[in-house]
Every structure is written in C-alpha cells, then in structure tokens.
N, C-alpha and C positions, 0 to 999 in steps of 0.2 A: 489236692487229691480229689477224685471225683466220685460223687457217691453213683455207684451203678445200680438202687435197687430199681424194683418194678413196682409202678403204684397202681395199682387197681379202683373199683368204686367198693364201697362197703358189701353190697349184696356179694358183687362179682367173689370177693376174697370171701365172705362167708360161705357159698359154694364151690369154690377148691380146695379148702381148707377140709370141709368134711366132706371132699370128693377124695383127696390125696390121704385125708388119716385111712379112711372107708378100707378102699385100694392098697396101703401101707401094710395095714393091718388082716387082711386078707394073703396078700403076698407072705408076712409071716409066719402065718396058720398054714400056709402052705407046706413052708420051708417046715415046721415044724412036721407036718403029718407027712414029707418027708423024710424025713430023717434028719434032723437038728447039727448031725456031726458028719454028712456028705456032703461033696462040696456043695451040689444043686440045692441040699437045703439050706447050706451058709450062705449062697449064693442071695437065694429067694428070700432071706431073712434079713441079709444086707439091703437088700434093692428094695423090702418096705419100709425095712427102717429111713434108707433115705428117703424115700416118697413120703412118707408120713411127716419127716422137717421140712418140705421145703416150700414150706407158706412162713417159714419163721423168716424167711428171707422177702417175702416180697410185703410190703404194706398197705395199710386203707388208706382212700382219701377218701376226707371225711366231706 
C-alpha cells in the first residue's frame, strides 16, 4: 500500500499549520456568532474544524 501523505520542509509546515488553525478557528467563531444550531453555522463550524486538522495529515521533513 502507498503511503499518499505530503512532505513539506519544516518552516513550510510551521506556517500552514498556524495559518489553517488561524482560519479554522475564525471560521468557527463565525459559525458560532451565527447561530451555532443553523445550518450556515454548522456549516462554518464544520468547515473550521476541518481546516484546522489538516496539517495532521501532511508531515516535516526534517
């Protein structure tokens, strides 16, 4: 089986990592001063959450 992740350099993943939580996190304060229980804000709550994981998926090279 193949591993598909994506390897970055160390700097590189240290700035998306706190570009995508940044953004993630933003998106849910969103959703939240939305309205937490409309879709637009489960919408916008989902969509930080996922921006905010998905440096768990890509790794440094060291």
């Amino acid at each position: 089986m193949t591993d598909h992740r994506v390897t970055v350099a160390s700097r590189t993943y240290r700035l998306l990592d706190y570009a995508t939580k940044i953004v993630g996190l933003a998106l849910v304060a969103a959703g939240l001063e939305v309205g937490g229980a409309t879709t637009t804000g489960l919408l916008l709550g989902l969509g930080g959450t996922a921006l905010g994981l998905t440096t768990v998926f890509i790794e440094k090279r060291q």
